[in-house]
N, CA, C and O atoms as a DFTB+ gen file, in Angstrom:
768 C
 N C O
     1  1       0.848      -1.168       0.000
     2  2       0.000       0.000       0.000
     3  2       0.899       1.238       0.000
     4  3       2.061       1.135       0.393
     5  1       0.421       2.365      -0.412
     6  2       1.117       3.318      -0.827
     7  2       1.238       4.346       0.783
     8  3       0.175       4.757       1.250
     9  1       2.559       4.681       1.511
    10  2       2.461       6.019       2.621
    11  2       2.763       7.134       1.499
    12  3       3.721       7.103       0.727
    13  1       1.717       8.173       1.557
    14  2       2.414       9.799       0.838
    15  2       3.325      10.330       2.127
    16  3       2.938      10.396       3.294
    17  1       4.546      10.668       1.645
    18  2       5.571      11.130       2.465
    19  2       5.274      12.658       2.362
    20  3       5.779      13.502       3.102
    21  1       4.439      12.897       1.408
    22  2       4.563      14.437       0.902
    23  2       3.610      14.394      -0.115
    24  3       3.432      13.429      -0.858
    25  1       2.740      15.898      -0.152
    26  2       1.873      15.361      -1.537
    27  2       1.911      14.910      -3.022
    28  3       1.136      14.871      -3.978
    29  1       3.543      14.504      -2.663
    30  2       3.945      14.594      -4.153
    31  2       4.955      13.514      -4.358
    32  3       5.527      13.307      -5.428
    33  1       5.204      12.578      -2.819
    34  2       6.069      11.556      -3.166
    35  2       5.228      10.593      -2.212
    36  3       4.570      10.959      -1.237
    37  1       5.398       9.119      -2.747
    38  2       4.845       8.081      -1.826
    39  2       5.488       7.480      -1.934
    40  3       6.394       7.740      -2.726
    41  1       5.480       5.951      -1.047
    42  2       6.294       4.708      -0.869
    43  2       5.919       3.727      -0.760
    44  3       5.289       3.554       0.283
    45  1       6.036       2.631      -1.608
    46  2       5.227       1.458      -0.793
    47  2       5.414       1.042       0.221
    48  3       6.628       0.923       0.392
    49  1       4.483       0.526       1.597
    50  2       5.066       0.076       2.308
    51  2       4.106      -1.101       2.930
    52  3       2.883      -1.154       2.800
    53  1       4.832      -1.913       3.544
    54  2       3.563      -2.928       4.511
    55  2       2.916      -2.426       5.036
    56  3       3.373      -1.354       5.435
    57  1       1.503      -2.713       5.436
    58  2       0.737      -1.994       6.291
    59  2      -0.137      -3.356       7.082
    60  3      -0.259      -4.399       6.438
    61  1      -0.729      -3.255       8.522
    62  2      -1.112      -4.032       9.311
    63  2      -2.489      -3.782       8.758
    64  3      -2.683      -2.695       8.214
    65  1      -3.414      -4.609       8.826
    66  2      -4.910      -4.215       9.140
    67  2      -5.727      -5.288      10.131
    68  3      -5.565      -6.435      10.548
    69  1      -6.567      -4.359      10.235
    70  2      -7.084      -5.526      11.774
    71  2      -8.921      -4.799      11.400
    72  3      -8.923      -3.596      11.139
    73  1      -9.892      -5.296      11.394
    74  2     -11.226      -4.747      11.489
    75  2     -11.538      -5.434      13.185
    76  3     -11.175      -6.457      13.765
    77  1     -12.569      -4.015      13.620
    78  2     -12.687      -4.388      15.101
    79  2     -13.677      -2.932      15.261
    80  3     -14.134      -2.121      14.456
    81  1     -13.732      -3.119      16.957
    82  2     -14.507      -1.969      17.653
    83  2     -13.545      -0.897      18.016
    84  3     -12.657      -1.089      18.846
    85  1     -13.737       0.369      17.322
    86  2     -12.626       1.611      18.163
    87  2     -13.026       2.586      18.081
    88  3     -13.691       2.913      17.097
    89  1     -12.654       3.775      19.529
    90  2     -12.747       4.238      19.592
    91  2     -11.883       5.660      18.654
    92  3     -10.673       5.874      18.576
    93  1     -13.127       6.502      17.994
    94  2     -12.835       7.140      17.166
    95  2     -13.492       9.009      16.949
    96  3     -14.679       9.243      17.175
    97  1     -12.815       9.799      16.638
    98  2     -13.476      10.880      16.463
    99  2     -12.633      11.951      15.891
   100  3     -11.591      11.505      15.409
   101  1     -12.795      13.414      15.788
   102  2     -12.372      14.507      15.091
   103  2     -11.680      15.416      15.742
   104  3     -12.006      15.290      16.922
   105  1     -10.872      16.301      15.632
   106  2     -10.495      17.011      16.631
   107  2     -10.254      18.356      14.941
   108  3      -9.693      18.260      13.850
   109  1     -11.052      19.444      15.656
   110  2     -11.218      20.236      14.248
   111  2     -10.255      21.362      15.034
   112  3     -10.530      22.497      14.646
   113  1      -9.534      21.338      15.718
   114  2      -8.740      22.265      16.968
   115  2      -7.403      22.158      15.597
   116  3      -6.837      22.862      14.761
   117  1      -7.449      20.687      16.145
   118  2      -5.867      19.963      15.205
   119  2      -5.989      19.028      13.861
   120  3      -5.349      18.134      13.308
   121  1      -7.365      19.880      13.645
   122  2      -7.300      19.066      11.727
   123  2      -6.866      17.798      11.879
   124  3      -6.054      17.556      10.986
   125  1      -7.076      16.618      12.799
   126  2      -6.791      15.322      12.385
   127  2      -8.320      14.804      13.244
   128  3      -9.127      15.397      13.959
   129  1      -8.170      13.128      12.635
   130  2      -8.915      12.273      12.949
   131  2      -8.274      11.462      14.064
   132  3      -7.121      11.126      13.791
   133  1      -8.709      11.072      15.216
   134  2      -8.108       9.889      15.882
   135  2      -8.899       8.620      16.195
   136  3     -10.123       8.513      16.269
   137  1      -8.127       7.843      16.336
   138  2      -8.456       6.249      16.504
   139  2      -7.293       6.004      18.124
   140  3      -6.195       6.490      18.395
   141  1      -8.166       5.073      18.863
   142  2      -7.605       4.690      19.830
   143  2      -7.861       3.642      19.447
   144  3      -8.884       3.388      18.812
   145  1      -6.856       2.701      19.801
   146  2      -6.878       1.479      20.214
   147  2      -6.220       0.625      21.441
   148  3      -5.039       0.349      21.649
   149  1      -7.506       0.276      22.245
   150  2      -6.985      -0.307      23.545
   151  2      -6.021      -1.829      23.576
   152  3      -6.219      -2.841      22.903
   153  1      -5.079      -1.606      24.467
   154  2      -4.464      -3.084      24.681
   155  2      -5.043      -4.151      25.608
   156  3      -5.892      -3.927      26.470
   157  1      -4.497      -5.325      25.339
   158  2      -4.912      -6.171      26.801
   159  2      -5.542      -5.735      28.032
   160  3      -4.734      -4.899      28.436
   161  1      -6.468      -5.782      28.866
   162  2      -6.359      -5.039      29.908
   163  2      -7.257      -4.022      30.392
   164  3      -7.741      -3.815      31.505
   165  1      -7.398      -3.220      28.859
   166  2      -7.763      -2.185      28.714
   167  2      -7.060      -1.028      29.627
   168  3      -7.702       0.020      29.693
   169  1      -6.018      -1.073      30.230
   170  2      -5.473       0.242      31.185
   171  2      -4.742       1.227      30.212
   172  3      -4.581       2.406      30.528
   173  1      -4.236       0.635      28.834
   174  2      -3.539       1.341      28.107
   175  2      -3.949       1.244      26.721
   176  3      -4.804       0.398      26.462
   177  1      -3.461       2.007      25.728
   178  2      -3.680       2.385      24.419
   179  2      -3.213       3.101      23.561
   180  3      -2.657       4.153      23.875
   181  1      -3.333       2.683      22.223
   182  2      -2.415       3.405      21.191
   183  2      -3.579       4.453      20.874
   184  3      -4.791       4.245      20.932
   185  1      -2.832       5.773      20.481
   186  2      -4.389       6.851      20.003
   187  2      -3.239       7.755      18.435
   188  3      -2.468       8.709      18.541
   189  1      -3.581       6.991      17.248
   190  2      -3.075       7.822      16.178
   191  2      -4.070       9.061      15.987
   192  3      -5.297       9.133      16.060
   193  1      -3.337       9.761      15.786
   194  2      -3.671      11.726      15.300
   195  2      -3.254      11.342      13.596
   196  3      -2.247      10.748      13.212
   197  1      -4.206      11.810      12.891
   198  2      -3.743      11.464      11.989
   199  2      -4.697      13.016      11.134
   200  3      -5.925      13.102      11.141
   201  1      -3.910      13.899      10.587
   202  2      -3.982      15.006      10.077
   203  2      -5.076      15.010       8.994
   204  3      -5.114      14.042       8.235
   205  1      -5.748      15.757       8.885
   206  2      -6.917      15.905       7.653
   207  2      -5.379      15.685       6.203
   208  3      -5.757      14.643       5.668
   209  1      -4.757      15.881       5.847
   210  2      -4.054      16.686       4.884
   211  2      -2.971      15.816       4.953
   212  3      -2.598      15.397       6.049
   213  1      -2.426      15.496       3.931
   214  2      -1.134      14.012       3.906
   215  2      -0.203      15.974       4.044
   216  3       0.920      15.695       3.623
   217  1      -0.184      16.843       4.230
   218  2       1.126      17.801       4.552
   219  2       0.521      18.497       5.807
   220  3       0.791      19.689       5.954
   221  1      -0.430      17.752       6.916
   222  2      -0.846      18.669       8.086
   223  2      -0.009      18.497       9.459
   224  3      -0.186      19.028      10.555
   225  1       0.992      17.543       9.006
   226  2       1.758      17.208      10.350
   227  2       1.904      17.791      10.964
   228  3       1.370      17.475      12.027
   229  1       2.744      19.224      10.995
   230  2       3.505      20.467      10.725
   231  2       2.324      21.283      11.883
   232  3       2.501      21.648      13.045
   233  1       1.117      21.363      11.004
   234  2       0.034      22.264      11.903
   235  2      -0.044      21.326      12.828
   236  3       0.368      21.721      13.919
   237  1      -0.475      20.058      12.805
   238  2      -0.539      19.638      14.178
   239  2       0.257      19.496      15.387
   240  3      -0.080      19.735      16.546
   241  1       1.612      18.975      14.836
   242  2       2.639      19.075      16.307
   243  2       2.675      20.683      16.497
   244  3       2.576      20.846      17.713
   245  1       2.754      21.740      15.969
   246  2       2.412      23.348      16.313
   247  2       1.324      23.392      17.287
   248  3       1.637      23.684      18.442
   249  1       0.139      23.160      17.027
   250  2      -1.111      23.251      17.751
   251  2      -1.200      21.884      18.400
   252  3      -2.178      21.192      18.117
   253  1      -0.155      21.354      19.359
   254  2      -0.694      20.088      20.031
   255  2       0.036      20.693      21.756
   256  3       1.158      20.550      22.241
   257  1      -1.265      21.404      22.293
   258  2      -1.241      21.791      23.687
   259  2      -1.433      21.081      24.440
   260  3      -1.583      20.030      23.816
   261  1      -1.547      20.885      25.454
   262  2      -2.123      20.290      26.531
   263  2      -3.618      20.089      26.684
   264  3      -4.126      18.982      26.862
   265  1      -4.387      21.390      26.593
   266  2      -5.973      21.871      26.109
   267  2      -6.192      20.778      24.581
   268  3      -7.111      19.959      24.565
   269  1      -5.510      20.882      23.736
   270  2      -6.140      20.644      22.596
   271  2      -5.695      18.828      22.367
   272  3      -6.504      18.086      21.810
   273  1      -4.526      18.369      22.803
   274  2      -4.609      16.891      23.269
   275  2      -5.650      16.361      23.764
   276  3      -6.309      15.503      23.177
   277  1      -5.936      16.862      25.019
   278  2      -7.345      16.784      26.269
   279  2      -8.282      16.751      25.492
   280  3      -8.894      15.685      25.431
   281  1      -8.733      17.894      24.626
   282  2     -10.242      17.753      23.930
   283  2     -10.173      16.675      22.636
   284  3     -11.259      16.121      22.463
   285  1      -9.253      16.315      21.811
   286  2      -9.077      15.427      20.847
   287  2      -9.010      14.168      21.428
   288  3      -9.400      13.231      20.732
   289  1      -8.574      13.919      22.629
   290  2      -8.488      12.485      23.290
   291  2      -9.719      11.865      23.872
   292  3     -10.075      10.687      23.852
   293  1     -10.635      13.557      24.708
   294  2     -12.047      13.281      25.106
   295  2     -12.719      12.755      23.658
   296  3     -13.057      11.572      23.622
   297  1     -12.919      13.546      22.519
   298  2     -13.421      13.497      21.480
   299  2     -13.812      12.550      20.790
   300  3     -14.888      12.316      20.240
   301  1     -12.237      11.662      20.894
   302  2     -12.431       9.792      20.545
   303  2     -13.041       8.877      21.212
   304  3     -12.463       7.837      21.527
   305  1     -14.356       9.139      21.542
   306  2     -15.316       8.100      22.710
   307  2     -16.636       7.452      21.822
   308  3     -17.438       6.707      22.385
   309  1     -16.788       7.859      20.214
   310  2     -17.353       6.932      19.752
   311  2     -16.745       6.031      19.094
   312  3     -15.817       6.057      18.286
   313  1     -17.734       4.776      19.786
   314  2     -17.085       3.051      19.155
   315  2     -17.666       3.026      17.693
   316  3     -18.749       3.518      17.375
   317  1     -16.803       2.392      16.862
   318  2     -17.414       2.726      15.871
   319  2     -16.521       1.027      15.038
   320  3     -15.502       0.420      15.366
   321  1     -17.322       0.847      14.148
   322  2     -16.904      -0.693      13.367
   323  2     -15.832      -0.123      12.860
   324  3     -16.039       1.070      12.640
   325  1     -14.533      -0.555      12.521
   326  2     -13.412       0.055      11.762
   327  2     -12.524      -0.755      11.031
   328  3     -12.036      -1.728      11.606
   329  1     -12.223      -0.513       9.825
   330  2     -11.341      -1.265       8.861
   331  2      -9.966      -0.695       9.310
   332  3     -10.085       0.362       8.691
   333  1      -8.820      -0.588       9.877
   334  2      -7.909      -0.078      10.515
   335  2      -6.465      -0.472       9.928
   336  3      -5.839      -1.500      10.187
   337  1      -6.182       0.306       9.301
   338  2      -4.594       0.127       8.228
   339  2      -3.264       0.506       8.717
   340  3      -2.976       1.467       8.003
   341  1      -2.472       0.342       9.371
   342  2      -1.029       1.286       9.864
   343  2       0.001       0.663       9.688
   344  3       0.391      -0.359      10.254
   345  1       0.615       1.451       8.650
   346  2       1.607       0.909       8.609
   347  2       2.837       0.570      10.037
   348  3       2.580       1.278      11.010
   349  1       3.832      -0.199      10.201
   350  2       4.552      -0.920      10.539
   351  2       6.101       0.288      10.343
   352  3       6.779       0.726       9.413
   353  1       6.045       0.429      12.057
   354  2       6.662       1.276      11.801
   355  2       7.811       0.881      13.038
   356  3       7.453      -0.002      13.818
   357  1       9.116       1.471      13.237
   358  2      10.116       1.593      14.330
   359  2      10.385       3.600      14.696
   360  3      10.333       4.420      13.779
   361  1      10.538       3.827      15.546
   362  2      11.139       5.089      16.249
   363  2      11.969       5.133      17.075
   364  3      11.681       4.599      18.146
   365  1      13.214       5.720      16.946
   366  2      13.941       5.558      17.976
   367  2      14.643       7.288      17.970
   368  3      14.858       8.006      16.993
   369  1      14.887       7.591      19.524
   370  2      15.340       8.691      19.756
   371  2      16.576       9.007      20.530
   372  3      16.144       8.863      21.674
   373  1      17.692       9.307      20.646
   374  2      18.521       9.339      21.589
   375  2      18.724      10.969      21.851
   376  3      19.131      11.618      20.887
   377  1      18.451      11.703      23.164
   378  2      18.420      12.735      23.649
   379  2      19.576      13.079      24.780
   380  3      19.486      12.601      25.911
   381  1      20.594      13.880      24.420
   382  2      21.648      14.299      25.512
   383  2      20.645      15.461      26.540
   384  3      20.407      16.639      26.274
   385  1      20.194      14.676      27.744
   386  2      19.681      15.342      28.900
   387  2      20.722      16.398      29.572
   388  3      19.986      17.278      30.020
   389  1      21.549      16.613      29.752
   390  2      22.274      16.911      30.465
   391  2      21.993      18.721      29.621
   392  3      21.352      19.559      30.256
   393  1      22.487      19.017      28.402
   394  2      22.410      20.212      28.075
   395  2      20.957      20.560      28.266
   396  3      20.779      21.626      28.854
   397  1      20.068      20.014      27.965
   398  2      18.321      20.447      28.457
   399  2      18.146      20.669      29.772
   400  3      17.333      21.568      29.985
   401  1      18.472      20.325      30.440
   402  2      18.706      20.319      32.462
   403  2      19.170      21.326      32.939
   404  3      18.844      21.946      33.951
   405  1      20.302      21.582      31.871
   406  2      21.464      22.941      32.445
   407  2      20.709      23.899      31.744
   408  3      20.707      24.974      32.343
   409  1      20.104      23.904      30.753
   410  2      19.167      24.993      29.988
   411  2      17.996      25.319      30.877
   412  3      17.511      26.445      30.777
   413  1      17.497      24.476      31.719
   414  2      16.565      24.752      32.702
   415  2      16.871      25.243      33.980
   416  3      16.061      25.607      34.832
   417  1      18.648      25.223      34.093
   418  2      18.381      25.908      35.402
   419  2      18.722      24.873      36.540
   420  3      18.679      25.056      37.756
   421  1      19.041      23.835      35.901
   422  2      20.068      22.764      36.990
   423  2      20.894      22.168      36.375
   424  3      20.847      21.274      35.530
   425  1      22.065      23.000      37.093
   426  2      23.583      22.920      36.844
   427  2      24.225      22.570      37.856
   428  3      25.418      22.314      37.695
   429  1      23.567      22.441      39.347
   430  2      24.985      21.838      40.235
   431  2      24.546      20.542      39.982
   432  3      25.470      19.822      40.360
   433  1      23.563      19.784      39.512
   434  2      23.585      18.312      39.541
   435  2      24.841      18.305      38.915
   436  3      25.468      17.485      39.585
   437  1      25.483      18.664      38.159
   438  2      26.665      18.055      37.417
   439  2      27.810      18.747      37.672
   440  3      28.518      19.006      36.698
   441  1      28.212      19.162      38.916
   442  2      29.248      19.749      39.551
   443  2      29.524      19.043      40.719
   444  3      28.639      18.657      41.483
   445  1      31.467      18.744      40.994
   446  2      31.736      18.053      41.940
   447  2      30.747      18.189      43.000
   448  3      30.101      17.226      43.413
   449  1      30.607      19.504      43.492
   450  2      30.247      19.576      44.807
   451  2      28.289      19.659      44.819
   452  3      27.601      20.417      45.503
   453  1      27.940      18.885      44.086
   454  2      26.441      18.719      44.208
   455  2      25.805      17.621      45.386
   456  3      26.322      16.573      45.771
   457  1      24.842      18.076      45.702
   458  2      24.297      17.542      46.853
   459  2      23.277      16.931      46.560
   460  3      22.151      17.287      46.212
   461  1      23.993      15.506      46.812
   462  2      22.933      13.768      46.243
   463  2      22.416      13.035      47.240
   464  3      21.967      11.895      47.123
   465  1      22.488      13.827      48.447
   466  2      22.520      13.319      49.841
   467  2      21.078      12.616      50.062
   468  3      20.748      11.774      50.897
   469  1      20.349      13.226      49.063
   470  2      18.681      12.250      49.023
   471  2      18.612      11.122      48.378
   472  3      17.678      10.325      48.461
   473  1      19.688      10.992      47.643
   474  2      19.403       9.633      46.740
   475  2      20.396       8.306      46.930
   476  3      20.418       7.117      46.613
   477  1      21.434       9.559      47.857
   478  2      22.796       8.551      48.034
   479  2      23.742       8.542      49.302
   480  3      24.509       9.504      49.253
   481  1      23.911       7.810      50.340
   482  2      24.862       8.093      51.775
   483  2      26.374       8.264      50.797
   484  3      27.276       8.866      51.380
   485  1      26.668       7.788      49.416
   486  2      28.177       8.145      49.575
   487  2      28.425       9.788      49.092
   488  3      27.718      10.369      48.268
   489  1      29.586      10.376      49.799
   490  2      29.749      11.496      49.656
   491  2      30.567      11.964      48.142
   492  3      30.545      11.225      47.158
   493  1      31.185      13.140      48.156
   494  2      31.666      13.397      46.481
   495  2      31.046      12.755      45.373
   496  3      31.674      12.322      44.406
   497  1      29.853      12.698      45.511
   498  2      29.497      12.109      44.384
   499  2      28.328      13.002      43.196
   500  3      27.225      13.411      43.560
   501  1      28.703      13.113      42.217
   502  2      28.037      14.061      41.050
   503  2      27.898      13.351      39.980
   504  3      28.539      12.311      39.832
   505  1      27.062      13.795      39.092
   506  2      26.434      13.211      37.656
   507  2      27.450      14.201      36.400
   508  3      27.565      15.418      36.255
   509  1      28.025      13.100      35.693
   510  2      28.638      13.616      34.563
   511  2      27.940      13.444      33.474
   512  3      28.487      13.660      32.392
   513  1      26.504      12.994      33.535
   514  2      26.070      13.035      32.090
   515  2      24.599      12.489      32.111
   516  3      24.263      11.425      32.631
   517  1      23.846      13.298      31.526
   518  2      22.444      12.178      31.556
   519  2      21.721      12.010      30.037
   520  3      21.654      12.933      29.226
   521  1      21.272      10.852      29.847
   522  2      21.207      10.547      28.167
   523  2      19.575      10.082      28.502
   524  3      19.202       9.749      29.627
   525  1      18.897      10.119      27.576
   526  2      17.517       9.445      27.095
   527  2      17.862       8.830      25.757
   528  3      18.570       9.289      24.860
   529  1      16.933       7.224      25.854
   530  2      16.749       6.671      24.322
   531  2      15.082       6.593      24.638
   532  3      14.692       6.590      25.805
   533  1      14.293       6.541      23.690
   534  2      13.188       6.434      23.430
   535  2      13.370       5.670      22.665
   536  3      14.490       5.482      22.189
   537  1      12.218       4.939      22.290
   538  2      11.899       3.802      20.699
   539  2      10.446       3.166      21.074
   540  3      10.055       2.873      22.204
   541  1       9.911       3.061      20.137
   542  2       8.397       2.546      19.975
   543  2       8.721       1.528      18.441
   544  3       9.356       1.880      17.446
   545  1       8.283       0.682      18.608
   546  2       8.198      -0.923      17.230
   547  2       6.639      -1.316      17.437
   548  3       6.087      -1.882      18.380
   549  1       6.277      -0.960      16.573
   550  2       5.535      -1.265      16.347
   551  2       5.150      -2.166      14.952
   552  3       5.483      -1.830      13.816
   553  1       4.258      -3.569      15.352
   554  2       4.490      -4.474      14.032
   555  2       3.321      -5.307      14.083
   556  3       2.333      -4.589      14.241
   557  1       2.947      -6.842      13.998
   558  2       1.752      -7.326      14.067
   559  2       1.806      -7.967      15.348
   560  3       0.771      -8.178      15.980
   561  1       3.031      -8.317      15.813
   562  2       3.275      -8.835      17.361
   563  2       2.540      -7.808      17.893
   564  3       1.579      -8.254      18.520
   565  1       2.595      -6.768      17.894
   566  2       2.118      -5.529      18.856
   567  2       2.881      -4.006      18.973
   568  3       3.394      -3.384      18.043
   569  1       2.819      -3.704      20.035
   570  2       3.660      -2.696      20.720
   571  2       4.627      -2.701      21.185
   572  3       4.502      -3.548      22.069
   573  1       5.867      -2.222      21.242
   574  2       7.242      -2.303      22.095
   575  2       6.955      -0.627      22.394
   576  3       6.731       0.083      21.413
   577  1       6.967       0.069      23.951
   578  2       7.499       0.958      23.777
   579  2       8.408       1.273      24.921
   580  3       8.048       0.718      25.960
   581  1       9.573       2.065      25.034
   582  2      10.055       2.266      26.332
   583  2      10.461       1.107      26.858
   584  3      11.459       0.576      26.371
   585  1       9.801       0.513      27.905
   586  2      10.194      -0.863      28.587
   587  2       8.874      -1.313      28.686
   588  3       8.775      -2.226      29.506
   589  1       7.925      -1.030      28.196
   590  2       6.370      -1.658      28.284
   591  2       6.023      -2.251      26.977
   592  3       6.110      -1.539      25.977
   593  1       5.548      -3.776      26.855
   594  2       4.951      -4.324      26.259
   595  2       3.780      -4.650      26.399
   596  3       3.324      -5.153      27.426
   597  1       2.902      -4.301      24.973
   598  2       1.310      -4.963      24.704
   599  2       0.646      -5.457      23.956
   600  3       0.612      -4.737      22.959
   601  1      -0.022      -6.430      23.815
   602  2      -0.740      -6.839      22.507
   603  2      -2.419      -7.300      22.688
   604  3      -2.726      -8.245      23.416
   605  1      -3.422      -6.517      21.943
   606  2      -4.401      -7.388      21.690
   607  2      -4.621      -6.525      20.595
   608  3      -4.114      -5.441      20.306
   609  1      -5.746      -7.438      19.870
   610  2      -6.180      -7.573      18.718
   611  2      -7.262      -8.661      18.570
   612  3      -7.034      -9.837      18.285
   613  1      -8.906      -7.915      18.885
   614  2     -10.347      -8.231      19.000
   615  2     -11.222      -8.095      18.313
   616  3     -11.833      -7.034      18.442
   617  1     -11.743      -9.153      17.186
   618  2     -13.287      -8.748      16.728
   619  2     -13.922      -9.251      17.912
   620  3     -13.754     -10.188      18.693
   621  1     -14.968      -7.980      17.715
   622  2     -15.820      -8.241      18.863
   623  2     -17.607      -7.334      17.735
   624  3     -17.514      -6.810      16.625
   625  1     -18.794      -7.464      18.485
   626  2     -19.341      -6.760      17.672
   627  2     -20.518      -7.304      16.978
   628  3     -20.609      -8.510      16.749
   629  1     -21.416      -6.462      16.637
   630  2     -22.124      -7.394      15.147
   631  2     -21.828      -6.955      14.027
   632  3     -21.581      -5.749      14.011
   633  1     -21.712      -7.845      12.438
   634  2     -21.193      -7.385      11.850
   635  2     -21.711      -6.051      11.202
   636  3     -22.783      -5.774      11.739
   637  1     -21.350      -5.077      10.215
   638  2     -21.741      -4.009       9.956
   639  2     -20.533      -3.279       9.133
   640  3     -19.362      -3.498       9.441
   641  1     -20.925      -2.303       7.954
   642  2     -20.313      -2.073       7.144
   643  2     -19.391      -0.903       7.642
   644  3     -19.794       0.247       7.471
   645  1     -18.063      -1.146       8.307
   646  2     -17.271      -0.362       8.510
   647  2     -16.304       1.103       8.066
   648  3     -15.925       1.240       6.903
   649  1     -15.987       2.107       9.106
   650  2     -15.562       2.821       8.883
   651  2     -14.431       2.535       8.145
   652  3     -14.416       1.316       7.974
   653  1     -13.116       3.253       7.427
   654  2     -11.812       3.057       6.948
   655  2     -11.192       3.826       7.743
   656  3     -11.688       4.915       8.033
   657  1     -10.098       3.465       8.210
   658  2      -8.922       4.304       9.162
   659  2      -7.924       4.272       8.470
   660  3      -7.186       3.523       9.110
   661  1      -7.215       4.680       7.295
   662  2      -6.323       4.287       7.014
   663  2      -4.978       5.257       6.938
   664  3      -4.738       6.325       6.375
   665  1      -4.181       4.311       7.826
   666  2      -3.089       6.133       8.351
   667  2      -2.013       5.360       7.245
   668  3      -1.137       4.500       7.328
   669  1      -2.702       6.306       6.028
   670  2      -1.208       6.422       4.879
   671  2      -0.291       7.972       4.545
   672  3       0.007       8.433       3.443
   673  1      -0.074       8.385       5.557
   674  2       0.480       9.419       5.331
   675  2       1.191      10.048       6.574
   676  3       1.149       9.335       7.577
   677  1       1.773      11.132       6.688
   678  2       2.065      11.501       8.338
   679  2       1.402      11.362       8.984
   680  3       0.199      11.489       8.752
   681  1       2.079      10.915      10.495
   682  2       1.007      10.999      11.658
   683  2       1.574      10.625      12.843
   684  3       2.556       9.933      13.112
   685  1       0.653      11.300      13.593
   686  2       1.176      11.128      15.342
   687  2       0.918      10.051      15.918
   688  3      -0.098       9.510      15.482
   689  1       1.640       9.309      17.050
   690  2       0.812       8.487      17.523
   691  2       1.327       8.664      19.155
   692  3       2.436       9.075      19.496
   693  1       0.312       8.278      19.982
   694  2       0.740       8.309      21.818
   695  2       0.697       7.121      22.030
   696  3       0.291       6.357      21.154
   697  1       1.125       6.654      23.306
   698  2       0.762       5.261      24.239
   699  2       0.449       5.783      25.136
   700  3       1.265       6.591      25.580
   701  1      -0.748       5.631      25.814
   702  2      -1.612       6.247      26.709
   703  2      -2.049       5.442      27.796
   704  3      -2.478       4.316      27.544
   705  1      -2.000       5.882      29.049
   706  2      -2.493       4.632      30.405
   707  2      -3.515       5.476      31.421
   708  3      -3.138       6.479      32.027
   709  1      -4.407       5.111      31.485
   710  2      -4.899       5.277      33.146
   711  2      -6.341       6.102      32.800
   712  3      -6.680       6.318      31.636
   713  1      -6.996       6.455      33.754
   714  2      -8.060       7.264      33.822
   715  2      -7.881       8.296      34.853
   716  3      -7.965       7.882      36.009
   717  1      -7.616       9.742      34.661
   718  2      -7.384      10.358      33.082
   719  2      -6.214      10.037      32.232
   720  3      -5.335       9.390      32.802
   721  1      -6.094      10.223      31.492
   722  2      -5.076       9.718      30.276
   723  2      -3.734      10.254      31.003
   724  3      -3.734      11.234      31.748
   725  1      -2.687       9.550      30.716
   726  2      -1.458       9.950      31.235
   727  2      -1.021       9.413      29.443
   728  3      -1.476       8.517      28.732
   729  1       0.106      10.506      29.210
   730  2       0.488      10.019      27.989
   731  2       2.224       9.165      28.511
   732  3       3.142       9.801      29.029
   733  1       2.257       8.163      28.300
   734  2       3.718       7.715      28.697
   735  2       4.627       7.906      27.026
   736  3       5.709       8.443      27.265
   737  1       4.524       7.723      26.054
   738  2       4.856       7.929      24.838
   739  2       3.952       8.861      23.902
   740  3       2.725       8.943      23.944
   741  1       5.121       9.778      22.758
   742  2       4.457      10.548      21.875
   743  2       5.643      10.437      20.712
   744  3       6.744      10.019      21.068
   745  1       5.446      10.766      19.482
   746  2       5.971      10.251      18.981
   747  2       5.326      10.622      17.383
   748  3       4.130      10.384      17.214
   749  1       6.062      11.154      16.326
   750  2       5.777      11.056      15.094
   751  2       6.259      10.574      14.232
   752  3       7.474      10.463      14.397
   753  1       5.681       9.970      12.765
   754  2       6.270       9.612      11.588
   755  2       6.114      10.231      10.584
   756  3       5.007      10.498      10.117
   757  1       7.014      10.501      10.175
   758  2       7.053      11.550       8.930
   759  2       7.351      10.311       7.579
   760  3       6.564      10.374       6.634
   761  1       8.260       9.432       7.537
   762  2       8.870       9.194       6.305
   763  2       9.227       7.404       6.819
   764  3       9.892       7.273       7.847
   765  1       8.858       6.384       6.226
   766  2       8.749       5.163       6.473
   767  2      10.248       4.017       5.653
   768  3      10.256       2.797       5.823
């Protein structure tokens, strides 16, 4: 199946499909459509943002507040029959923490004489460096994200002529837990 990378270039690529019950709706704040889909459990879930416009990425990570997450996430609460397409994707991020930390305004963490005395009885002791990796895999096994794994995948339902979800183009996606939503992962794809 074809991802548009751009309105003017595409790619073939694999894409998953699964038909089922999901939660789905509009968010006209951030010009995209979203689809949640719950895991095992139901405590957690994938929720793609997926832009009116194969070039709306751009407006959406711009306009993705706190307020306008909240109302696009409330928004997706009708269940709806769904033909559901996504491509098969990996993300990975590696972030030097240490200059973001000192940009905020904590700088003796990483000076001899910093005071670790809450986290640690040994003395002289300071942080020379702090790193983040992120990565989300996503494939037909399921979810990898962070250090949390999930998988389901449910017809459930009577049958009925379904919506199409089909995220062929940019798009956001979260991993989401709890009531109210805590987002533990965020995360975009631009180019496959």
């Amino acid at each position: 199946m074809d991802f548009h990378e751009t309105s003017s270039a595409s790619k073939k690529v694999d894409m998953m499909s699964q038909k089922g019950r999901f939660r789905m709706g509009h968010s006209r704040r951030l010009k995209a459509s979203t689809l949640r889909k719950s895991y095992s459990g139901g405590k957690s879930s994938m929720v793609i943002l997926l832009p009116d416009d194969v070039e709306g990425l751009k407006f959406l990570e711009e306009n993705l507040t706190v307020d306008n997450l909240s109302s696009a996430l409330r928004d997706a609460r009708t269940v709806n029959d769904v033909e559901f397409y996504l491509p098969k994707f990996k993300v990975e991020r590696d972030m030097d923490l240490k200059a973001v930390l000192q940009s905020l305004g904590i700088k003796d963490l990483f000076l001899d004489t910093a005071d670790l005395s809450g986290i640690t009885e040994q003395k002289n002791v300071s942080f020379t460096d702090a790193v983040h990796k992120a990565f989300a895999d996503v494939n037909e096994e399921g979810t990898e994200a962070a250090a949390a794994s999930a998988f389901a995948m449910a017809r459930c339902g009577m049958p009925s002529k379904p919506s199409i979800f089909k995220v062929d183009h940019p798009f956001m996606f979260l991993i989401v837990a709890g009531d109210p939503d805590v987002v533990l992962f965020i995360g975009s794809v631009r180019r496959l």
